[in-house]
N, CA, C and O atoms as CSV, one atom per row, in Angstrom:
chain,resi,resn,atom,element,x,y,z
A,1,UNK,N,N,-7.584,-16.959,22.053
A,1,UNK,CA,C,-6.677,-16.948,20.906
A,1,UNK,C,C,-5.710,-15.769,21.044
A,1,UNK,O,O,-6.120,-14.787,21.661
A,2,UNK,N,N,-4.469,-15.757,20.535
A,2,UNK,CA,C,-3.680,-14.778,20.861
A,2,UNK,C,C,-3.823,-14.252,19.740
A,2,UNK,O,O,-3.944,-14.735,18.615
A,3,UNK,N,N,-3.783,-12.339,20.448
A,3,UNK,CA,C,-4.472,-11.353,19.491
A,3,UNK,C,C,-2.965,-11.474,18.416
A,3,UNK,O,O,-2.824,-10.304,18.059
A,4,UNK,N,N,-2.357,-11.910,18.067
A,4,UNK,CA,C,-1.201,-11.328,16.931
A,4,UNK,C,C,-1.644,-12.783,15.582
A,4,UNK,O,O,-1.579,-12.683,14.357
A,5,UNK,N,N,-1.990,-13.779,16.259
A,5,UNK,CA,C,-1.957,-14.647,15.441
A,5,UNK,C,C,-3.972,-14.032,15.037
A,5,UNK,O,O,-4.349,-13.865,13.877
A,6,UNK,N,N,-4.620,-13.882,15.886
A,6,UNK,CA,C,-6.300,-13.555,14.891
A,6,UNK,C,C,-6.252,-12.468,14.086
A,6,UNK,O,O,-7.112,-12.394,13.208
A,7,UNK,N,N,-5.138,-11.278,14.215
A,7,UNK,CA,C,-4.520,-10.577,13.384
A,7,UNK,C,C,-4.307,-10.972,12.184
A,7,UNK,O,O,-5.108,-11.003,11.250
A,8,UNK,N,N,-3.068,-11.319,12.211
A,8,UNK,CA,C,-2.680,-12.499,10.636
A,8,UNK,C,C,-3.499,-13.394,10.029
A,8,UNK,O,O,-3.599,-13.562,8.814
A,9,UNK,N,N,-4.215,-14.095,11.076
A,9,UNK,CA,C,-4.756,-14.704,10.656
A,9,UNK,C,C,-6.294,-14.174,9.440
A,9,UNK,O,O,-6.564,-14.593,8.314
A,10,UNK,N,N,-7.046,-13.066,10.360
A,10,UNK,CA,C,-8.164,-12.782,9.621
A,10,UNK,C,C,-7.377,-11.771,8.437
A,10,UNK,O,O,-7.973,-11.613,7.371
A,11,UNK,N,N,-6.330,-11.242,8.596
A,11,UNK,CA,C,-5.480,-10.258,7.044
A,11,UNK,C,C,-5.618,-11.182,6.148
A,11,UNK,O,O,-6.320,-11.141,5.138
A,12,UNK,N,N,-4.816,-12.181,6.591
A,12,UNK,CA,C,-4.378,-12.950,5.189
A,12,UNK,C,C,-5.519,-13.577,4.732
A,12,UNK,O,O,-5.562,-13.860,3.535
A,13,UNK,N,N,-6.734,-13.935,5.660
A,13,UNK,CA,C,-8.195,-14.718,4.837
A,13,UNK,C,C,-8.401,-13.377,3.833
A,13,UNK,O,O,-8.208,-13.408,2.618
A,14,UNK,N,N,-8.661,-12.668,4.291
A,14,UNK,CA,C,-8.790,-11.972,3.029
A,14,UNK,C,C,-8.261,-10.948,2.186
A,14,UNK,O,O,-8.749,-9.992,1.583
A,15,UNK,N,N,-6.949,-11.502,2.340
A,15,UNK,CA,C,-5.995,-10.926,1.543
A,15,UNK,C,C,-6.097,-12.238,0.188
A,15,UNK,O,O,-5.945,-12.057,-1.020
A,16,UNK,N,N,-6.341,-13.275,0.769
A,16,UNK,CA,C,-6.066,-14.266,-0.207
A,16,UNK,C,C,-7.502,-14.618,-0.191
A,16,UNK,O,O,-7.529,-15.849,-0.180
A,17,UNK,N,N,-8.768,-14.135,-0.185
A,17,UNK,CA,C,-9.920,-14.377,-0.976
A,17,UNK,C,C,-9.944,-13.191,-1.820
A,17,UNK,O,O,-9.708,-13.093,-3.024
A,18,UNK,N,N,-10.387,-12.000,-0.667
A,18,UNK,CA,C,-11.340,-10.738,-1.801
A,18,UNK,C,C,-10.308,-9.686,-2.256
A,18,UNK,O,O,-10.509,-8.948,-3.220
A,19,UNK,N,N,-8.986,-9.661,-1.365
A,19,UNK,CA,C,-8.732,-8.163,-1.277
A,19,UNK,C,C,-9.265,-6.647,-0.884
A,19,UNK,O,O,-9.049,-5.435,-0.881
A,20,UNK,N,N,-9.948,-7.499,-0.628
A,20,UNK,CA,C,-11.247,-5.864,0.085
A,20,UNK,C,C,-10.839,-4.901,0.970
A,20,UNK,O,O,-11.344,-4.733,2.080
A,21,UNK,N,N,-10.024,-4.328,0.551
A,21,UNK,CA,C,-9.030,-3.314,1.760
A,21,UNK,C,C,-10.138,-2.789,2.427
A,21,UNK,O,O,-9.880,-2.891,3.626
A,22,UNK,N,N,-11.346,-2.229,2.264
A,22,UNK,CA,C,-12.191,-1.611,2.641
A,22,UNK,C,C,-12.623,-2.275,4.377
A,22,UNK,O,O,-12.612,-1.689,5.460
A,23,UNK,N,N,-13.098,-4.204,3.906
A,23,UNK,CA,C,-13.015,-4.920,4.824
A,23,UNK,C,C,-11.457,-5.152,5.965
A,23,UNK,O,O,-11.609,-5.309,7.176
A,24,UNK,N,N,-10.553,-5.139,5.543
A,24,UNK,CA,C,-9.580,-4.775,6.404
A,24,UNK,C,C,-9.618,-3.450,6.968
A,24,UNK,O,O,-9.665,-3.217,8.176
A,25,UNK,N,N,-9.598,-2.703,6.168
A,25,UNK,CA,C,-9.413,-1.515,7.648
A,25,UNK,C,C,-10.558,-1.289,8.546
A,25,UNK,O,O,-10.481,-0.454,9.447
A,26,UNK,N,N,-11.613,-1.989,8.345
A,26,UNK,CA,C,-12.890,-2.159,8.975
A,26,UNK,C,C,-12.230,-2.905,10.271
A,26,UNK,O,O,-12.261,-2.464,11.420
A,27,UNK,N,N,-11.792,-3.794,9.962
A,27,UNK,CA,C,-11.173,-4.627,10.804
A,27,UNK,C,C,-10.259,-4.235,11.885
A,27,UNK,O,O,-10.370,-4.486,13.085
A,28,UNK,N,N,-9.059,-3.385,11.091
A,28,UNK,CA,C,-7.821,-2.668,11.721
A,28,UNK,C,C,-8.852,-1.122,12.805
A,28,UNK,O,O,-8.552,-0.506,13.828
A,29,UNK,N,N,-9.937,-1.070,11.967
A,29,UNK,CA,C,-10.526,0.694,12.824
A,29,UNK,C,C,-11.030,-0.806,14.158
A,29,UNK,O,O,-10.180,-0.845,15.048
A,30,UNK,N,N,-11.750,-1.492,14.284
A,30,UNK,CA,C,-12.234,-2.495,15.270
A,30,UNK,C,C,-11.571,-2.978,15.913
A,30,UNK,O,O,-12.002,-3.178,17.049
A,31,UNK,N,N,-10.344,-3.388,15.635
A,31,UNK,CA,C,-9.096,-3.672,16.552
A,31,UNK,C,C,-8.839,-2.805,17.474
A,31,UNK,O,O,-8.960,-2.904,18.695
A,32,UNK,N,N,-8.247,-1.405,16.417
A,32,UNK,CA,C,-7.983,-0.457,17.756
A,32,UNK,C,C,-8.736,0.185,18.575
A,32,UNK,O,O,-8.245,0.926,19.427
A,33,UNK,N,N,-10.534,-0.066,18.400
A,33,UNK,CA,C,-11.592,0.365,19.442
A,33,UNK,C,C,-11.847,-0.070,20.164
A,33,UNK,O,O,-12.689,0.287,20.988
A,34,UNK,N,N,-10.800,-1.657,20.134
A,34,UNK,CA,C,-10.720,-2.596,21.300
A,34,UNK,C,C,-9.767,-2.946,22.279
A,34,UNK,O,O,-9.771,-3.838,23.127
A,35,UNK,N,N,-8.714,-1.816,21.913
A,35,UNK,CA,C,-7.747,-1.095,22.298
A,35,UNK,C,C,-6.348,-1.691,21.827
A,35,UNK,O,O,-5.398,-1.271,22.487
A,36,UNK,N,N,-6.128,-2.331,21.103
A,36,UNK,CA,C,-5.049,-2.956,20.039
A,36,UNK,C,C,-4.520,-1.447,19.886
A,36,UNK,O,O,-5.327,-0.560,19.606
A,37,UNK,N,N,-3.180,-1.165,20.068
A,37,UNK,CA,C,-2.199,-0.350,19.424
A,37,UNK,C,C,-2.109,-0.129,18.460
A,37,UNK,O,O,-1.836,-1.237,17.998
A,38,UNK,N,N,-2.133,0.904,17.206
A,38,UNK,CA,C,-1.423,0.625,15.499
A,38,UNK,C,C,0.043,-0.066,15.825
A,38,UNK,O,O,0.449,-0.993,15.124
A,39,UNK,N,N,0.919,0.524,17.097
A,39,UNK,CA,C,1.935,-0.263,16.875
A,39,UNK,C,C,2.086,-1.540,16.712
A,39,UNK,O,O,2.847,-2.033,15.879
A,40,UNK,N,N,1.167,-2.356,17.723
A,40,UNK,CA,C,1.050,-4.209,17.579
A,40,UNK,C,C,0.680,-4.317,15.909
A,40,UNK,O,O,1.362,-4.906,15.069
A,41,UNK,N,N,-0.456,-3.659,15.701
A,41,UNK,CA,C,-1.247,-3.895,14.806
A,41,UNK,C,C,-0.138,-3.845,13.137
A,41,UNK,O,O,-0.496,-4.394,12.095
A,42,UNK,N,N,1.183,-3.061,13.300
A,42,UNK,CA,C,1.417,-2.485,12.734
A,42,UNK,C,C,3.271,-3.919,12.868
A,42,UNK,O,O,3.917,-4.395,11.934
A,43,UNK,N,N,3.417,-4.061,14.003
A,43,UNK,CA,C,4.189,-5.438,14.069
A,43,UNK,C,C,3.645,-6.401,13.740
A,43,UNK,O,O,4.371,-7.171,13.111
A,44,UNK,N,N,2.316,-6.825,13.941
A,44,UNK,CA,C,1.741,-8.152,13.070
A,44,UNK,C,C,1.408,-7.882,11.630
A,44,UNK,O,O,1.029,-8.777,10.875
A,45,UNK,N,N,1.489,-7.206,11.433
A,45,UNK,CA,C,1.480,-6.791,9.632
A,45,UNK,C,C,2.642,-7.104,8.641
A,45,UNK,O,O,2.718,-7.528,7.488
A,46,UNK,N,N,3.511,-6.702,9.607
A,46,UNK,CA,C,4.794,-6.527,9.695
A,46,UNK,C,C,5.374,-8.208,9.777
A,46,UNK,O,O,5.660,-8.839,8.760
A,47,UNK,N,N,5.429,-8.506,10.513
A,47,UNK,CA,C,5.487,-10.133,10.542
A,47,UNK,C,C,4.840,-11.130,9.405
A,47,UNK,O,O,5.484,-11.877,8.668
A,48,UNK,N,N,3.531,-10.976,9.438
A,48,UNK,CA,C,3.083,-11.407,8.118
A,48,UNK,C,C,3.840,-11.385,6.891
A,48,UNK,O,O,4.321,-12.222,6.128
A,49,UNK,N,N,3.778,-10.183,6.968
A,49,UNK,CA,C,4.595,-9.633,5.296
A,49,UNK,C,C,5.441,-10.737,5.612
A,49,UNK,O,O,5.180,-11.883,5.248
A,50,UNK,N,N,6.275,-10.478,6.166
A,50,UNK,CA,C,7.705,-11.179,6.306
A,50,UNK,C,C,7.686,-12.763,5.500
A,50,UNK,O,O,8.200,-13.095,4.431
A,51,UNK,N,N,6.715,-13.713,6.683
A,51,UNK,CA,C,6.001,-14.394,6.230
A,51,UNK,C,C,6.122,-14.845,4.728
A,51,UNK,O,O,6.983,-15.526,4.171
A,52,UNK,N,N,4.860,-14.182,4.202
A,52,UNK,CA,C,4.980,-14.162,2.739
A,52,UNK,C,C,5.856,-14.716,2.458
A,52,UNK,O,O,6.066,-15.895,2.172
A,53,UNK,N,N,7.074,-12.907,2.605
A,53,UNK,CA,C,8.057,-12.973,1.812
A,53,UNK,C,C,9.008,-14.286,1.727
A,53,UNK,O,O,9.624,-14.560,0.697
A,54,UNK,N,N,9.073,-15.131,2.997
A,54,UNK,CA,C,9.653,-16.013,2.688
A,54,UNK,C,C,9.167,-17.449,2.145
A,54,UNK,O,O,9.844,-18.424,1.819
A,55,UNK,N,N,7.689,-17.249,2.155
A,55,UNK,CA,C,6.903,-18.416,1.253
A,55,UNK,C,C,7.078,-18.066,-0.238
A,55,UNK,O,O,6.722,-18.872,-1.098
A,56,UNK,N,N,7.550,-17.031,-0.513
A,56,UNK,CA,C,7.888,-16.738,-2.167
A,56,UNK,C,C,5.957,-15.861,-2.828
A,56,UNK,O,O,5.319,-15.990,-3.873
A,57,UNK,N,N,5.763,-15.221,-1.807
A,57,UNK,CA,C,4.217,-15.265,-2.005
A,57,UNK,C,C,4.193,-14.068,-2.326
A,57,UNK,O,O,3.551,-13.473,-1.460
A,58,UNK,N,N,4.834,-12.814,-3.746
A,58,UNK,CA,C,5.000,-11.472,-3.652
A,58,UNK,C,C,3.789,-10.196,-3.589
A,58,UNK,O,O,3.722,-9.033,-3.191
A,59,UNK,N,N,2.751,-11.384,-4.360
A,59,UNK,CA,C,1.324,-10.790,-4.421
A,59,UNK,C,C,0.704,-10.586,-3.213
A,59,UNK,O,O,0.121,-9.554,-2.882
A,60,UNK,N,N,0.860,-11.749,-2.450
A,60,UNK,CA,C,0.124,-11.879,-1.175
A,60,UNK,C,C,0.854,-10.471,-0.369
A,60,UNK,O,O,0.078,-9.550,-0.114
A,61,UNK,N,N,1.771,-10.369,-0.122
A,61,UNK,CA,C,3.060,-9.852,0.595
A,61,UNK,C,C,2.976,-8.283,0.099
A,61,UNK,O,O,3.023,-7.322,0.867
A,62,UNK,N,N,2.853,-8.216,-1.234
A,62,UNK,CA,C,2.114,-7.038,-1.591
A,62,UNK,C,C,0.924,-5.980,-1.135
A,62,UNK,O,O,0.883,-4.768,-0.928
A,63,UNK,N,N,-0.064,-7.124,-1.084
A,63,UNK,CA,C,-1.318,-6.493,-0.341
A,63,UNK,C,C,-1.004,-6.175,1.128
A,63,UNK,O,O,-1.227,-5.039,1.548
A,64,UNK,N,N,-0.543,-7.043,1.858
A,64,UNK,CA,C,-0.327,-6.729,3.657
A,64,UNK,C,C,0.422,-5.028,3.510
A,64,UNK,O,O,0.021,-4.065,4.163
A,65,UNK,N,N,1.374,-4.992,2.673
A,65,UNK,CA,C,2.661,-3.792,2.171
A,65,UNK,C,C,1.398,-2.695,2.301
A,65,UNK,O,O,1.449,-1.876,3.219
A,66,UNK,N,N,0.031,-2.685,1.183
A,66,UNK,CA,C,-0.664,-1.906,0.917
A,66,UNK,C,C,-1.343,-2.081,2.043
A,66,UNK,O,O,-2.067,-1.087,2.112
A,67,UNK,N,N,-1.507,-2.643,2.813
A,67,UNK,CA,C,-2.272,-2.552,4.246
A,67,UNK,C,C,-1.961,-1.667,4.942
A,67,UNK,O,O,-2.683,-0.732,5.290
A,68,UNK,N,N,-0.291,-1.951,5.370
A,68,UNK,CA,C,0.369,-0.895,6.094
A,68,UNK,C,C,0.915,0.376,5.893
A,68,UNK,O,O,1.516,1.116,6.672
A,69,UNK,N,N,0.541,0.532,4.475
A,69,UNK,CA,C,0.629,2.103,3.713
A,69,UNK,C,C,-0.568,2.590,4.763
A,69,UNK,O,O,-0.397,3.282,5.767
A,70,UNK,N,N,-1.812,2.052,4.274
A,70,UNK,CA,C,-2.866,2.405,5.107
A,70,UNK,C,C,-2.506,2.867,6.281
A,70,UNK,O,O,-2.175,4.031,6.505
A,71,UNK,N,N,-2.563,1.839,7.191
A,71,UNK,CA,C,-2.575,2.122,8.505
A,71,UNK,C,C,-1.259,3.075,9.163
A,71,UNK,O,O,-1.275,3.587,10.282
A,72,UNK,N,N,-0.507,3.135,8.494
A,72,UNK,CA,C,0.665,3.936,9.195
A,72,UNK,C,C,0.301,6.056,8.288
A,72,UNK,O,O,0.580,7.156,8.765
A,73,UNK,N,N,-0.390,5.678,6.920
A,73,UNK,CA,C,-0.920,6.941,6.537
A,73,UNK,C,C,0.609,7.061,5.541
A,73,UNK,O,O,1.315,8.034,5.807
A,74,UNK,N,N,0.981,6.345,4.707
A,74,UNK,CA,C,2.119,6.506,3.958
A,74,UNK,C,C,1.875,7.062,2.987
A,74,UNK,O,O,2.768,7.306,2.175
């Protein structure tokens, strides 16, 4: 599977079940111990959002936003 789409893909499962930021950055610290970049990590976030934004989805699109506060340390 290509790592940008299991990216997006596992954010948004649970961006749009629990919101469990806790479980995402669990995720994002496991990515990069598997040697994933913050930068990729930080372009597929980035893409997502986008995403969203153009499904009209502001909540959803919101949380990824608060993802990448996280991960970039905003």
């Amino acid at each position: 599977m290509d790592m940008g789409v299991e990216i997006q893909g596992k954010v948004l499962a649970i961006i749009e079940g629990s919101r469990d930021f806790e479980k995402i950055r669990t995720l994002l610290d496991g990515w990069q111990a598997q040697g994933v970049t913050a930068e990729t990590l930080v372009d597929e976030l980035t893409d997502l959002m986008l995403d969203l934004r153009a499904q009209n989805r502001a909540d959803d699109e919101d949380a990824v936003a608060e993802v990448l506060d996280v991960l970039v340390g905003w």
